[in-house]
FISE-441958 format. One record per residue (C-alpha): z negated, x negated, y. Coordinates in steps of 0.5 Angstrom, whole numbers, padded with zeros to 4 digits, always signed. Each point is the difference from the previous one (the first is absolute). Layout:
REM FISE-441958
ZXY;...
REM end
This chain:
REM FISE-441958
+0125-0062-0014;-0006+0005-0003;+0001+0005-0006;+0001+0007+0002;-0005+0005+0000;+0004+0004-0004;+0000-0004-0006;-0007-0003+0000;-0003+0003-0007;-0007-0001+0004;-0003+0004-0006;+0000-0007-0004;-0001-0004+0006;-0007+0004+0001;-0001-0001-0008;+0001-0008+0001;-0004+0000+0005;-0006+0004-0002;+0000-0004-0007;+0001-0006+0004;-0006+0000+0004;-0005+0001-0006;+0000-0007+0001;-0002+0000+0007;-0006+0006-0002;-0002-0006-0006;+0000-0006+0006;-0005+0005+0005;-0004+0002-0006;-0001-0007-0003;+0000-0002+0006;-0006+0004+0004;-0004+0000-0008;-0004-0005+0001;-0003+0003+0006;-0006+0002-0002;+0000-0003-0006;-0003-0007+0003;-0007+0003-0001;+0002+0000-0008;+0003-0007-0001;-0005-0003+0003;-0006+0003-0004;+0005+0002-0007;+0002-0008+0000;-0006-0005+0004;+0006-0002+0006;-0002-0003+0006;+0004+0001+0007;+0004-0006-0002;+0002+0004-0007;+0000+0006+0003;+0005-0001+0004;+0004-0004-0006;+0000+0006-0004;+0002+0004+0006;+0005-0004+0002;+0003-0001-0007;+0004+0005+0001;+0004-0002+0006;+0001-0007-0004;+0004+0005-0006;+0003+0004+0007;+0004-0006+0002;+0003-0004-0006;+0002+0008-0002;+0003+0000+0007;+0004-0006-0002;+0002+0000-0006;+0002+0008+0000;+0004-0002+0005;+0003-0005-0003;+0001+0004-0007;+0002+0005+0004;+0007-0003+0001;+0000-0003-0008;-0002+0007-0004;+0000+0006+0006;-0005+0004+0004;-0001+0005-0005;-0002-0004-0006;-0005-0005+0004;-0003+0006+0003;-0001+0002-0007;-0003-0005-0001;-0005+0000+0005;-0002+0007-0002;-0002-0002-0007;-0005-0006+0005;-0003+0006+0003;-0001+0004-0006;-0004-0006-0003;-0002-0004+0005;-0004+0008+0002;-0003+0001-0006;-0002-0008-0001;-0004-0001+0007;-0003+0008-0001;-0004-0003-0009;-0001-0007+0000;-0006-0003+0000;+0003-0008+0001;+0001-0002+0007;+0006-0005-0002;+0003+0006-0003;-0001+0004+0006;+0003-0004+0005;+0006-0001-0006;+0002+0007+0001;-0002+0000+0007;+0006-0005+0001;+0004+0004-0005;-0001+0006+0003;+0002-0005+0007;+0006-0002-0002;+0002+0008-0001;-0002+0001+0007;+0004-0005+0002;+0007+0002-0003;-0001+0007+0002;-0001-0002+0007;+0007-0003+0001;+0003+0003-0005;-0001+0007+0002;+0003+0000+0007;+0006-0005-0003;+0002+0005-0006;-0001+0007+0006;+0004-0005+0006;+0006-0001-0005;+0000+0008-0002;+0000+0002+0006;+0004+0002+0005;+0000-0004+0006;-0001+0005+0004;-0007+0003-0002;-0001-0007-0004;-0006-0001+0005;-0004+0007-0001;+0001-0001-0007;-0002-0007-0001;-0006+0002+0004;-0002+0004-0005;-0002-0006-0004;-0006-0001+0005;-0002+0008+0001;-0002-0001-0008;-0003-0007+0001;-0005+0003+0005;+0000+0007-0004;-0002-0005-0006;-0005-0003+0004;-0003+0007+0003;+0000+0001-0007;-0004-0005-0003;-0006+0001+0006;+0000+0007-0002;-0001-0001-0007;-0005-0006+0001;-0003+0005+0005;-0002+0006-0006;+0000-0004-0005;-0006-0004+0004;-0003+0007+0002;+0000+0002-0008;-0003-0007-0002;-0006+0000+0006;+0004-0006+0001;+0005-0005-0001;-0005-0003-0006;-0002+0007-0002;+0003+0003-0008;+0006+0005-0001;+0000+0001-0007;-0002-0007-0002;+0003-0004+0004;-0001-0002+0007;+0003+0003+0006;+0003-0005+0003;+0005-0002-0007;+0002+0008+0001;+0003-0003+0007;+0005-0004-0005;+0001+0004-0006;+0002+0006+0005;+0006-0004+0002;+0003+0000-0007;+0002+0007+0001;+0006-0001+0005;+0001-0006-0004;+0004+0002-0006;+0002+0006+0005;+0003-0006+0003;+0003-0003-0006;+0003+0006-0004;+0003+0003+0007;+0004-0007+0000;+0004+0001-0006;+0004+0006+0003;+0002-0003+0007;+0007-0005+0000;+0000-0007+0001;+0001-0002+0007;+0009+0000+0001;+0000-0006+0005;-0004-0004-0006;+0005+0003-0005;+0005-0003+0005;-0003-0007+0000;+0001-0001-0007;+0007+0002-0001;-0002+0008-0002;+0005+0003+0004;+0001+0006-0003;-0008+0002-0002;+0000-0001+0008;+0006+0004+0001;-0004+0007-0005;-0006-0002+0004;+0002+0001+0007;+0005+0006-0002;-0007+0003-0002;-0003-0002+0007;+0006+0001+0005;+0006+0002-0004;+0006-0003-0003;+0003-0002+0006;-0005-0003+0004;-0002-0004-0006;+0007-0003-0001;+0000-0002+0006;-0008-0003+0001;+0002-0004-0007;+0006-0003+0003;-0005-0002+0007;-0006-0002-0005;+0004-0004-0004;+0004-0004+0007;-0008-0001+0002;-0002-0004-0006;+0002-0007+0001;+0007-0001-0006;-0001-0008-0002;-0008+0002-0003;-0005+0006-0001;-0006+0000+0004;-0004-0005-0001;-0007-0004+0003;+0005-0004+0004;+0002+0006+0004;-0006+0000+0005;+0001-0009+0002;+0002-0003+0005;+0000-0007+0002;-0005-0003+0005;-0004+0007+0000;-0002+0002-0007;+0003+0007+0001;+0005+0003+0004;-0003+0004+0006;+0001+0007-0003;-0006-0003-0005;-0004-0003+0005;+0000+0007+0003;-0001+0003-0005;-0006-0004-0003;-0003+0001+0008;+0000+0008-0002;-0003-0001-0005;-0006-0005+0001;-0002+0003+0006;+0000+0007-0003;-0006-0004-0002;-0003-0005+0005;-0002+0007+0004;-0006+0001-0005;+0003+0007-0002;-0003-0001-0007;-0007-0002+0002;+0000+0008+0001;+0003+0002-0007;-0003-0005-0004;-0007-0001+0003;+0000+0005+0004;-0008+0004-0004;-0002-0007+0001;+0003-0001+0007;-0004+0007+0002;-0006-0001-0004;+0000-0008+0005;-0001+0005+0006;-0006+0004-0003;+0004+0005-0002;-0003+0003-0009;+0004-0001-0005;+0002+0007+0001;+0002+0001+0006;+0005-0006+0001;+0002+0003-0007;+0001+0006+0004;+0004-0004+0006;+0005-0004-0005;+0002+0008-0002;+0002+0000+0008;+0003-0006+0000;+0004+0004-0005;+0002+0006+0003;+0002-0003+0007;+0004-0006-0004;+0004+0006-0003;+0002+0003+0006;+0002-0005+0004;+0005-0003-0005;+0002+0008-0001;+0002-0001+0008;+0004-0007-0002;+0003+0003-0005;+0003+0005+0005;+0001-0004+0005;+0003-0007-0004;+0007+0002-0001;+0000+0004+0008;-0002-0007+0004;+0000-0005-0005;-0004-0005-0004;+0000-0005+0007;-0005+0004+0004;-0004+0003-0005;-0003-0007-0001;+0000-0002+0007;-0005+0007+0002;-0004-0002-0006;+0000-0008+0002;-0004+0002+0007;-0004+0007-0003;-0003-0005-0006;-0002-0005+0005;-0004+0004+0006;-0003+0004-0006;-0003-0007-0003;-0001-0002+0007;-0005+0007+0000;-0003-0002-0007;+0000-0007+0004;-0005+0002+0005;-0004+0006-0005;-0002-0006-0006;-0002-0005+0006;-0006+0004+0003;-0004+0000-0007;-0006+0000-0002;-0003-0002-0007;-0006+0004-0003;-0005-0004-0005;+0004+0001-0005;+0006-0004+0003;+0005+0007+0000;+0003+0000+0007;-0002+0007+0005;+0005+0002+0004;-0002+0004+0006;+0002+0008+0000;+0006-0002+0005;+0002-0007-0003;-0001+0005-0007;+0005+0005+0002;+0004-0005+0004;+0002-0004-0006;+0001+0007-0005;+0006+0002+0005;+0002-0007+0002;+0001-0002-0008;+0003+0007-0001;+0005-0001+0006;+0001-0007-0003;+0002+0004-0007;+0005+0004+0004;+0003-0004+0003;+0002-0005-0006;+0002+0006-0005;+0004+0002+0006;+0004-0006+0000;-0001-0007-0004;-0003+0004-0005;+0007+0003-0002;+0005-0003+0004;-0001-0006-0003;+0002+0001-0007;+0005+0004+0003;+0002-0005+0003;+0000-0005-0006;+0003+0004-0005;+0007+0000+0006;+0000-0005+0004;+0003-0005-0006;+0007+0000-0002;+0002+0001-0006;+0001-0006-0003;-0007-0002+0000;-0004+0006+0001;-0004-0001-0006;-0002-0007+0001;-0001+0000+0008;-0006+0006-0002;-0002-0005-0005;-0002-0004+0005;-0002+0004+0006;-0006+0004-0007;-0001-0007-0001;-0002-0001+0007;-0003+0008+0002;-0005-0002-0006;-0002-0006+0002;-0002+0001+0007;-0004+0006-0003;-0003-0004-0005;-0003-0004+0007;-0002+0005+0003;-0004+0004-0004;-0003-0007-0004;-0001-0003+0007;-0004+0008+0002;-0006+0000-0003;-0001-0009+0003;+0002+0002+0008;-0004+0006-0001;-0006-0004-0001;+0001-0006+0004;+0004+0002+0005;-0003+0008+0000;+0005+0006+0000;+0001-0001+0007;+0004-0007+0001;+0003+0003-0007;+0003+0006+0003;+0002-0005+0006;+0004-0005-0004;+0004+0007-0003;+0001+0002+0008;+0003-0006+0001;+0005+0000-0006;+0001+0007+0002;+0002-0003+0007;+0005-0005-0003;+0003+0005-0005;+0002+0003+0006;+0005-0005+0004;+0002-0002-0008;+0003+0006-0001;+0003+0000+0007;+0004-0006-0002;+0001-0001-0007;+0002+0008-0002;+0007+0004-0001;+0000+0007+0000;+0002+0003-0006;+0000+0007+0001;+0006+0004-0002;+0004-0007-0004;+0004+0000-0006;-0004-0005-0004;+0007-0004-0001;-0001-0001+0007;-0006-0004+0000;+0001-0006+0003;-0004-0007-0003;
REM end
């Protein structure tokens, strides 16, 4: 039974969800910062490729113990409390990682600056799935990607100008490099993050699991009225198991580890990775610049990126809650994998100048430009923001908290692989074979979904089944 039209105080709703959301801008913007700042690093701190790409890759180590234990506190403290929590990580891991002169302490705040990023990301579409109405809950959730990507672009486009008002990302502003800029300047939505937090209430269903049922009560009267709230107290409290409180137990089976709706999840999230998506974010000037392309320039193409990645989770957000989560993924599985093949194909004809920078022909050039921009289209079209969406609904209630523990835990492992794996395949292997083991992923993605994957759409979360 879904709450009437007529009781929803969306104006609440849309104030939640926009503050909730902060969290994502924070993960994009974080996540898209090092890109363009590799040049600064590696000069600021003598890395080499191995401990460049440790530097990089710091972050995805915090992003998966955030991921974990913000899942696990989350049930023990709440979803508002640990997002406060990550909020004051962003605000010191920023302004950390944009002064230090110390590498060690560098990848210490990068590291922090991770496990706020990981908190945010599955704690954002967990506290936006239990406000919702179910109904709409898939438009509102894919919000949470909309600001991610609008992080990113964000982050691209600061990088850019700061970059053309330096000379360079090695060039001064003030006194200090260009490239510190692209990390202080993250700051600011930070503690918009943090100060927005304290005026929004905490989420009802975990109210409920801790035996607050009247705080859970005044919150849903807020949200959906004083009827529909006694009445979703009543079935919240009859999807909690009765002899415990949720707890790390919940997710077990014997014999298998977990129970199959975590595999499922876990399949979501790893191969929300396996396709190579965050190649193109985290490395995509140095990506551009492998192809022959100018620091600007392939500054310039990550703006694209940006743009198109935008549009296309806005389509998602449209049509998520109209056909469901089920098809969005597969369309994106067999789109992601014919565009990588066409990056397959372009990167498998280049040429090397006495430099050893890759020459791509004008038609390889243009192909791999619209193939790689389709690609991007095509994943914020579907895994980009479905599988969060997914996530933060597909658990039942009772180990809702624990089950994204494990499924964060997994989403940052395999993109830590990735993106540590990228710069050694890209020069072993050569960026053609690399995009070819991301097809294939894409490929296997495809009948993964089609076999393992419920539809969601339009579900009370007290219907989920695990």
């Amino acid at each position: 039974m879904e709450s009437t039209s007529k009781s929803v105080n969306m104006a609440l709703i849309s104030a939640i969800v926009a503050v909730a959301t902060i969290g994502g801008l924070l993960f994009g913007y974080d996540s898209g910062a090092v890109n363009g700042t590799q040049g600064g690093l590696t000069e600021e701190f003598g890395l080499s490729e191995a401990a460049l790409g440790f530097t990089v890759g710091s972050l995805l180590i915090g992003c998966a113990v955030g991921a974990f234990f913000a899942g696990r506190l989350a049930d023990v403290i709440g979803r508002r409390t640990v997002m406060i929590i990550a909020a004051v990580l962003f605000v010191v891991g920023a302004l950390v990682q944009g002064v230090t002169e110390w590498h060690s302490l560098f990848v210490v705040a990068r590291f922090a600056g991770g496990m706020a990023v990981g908190a945010a990301s599955v704690l954002s579409p967990l506290y936006i799935s239990e406000v919702a109405p179910a109904n709409i809950r898939g438009r509102l959730t894919t919000v949470q990607q909309v600001m991610i990507i609008t992080g990113l672009t964000a982050a691209f486009v600061v990088n850019y100008f700061l970059a053309q008002a330096a000379g360079n990302s090695l060039g001064e502003i003030a006194g200090t490099q260009a490239w510190r800029w692209m990390y202080l300047a993250q700051a600011v939505p930070a503690v918009v993050f943090l100060v927005a937090l304290f005026f929004i209430p905490e989420s009802p269903r975990y109210l409920v699991s801790k035996g607050r049922a009247e705080q859970a009560h005044a919150v849903l009267t807020k949200l959906f009225g004083a009827d529909e709230a006694t009445r979703k107290v009543g079935e919240i409290r009859a999807s909690f198991a009765a002899d415990h409180r949720p707890s790390f137990a919940d997710v077990a089976a014997p014999g298998t580890v977990f129970r199959p709706i975590v595999w499922a999840g876990i399949m979501l999230a790893t191969f929300q990775q396996f396709v190579g998506i965050n190649i193109i974010f985290y490395y995509g000037e140095t990506l551009w610049r492998l192809a022959g392309v100018s620091e600007e320039v392939a500054l310039e193409r990550n703006i694209i990126s940006g743009v198109v990645s935008i549009a296309a989770v806005l389509a998602a957000l449209v049509l998520i809650d109209r056909i469901g989560r089920k098809p969005l993924l597969m369309i994106g599985s067999a789109g992601m994998a014919v565009t990588l093949g066409a990056m397959t194909w372009a990167f498998s004809g280049a040429a090397s100048d006495a430099a050893g920078n890759l020459i791509l022909n004008e038609t390889a050039g243009w192909t791999a430009l619209v193939a790689a921009n389709l690609y991007v289209i095509f994943f914020n079209f579907s895994w980009g923001p479905v599988m969060w969406v997914m996530l933060g609904e597909m658990f039942p209630n009772q180990m809702r908290g624990s089950a994204l523990a494990v499924a964060g835990l997994s989403q940052w492992a395999a993109n830590y692989v990735v993106v540590q794996s990228f710069p050694p395949m890209a020069s072993n292997l050569g960026l053609a074979t690399t995009y070819a083991v991301y097809s294939v992923a894409a490929v296997i993605s495809f009948f993964l979904v089609k076999s393992l994957i419920n539809e969601t759409k339009g579900k009370e979360l007290e219907e989920m089944e695990g």
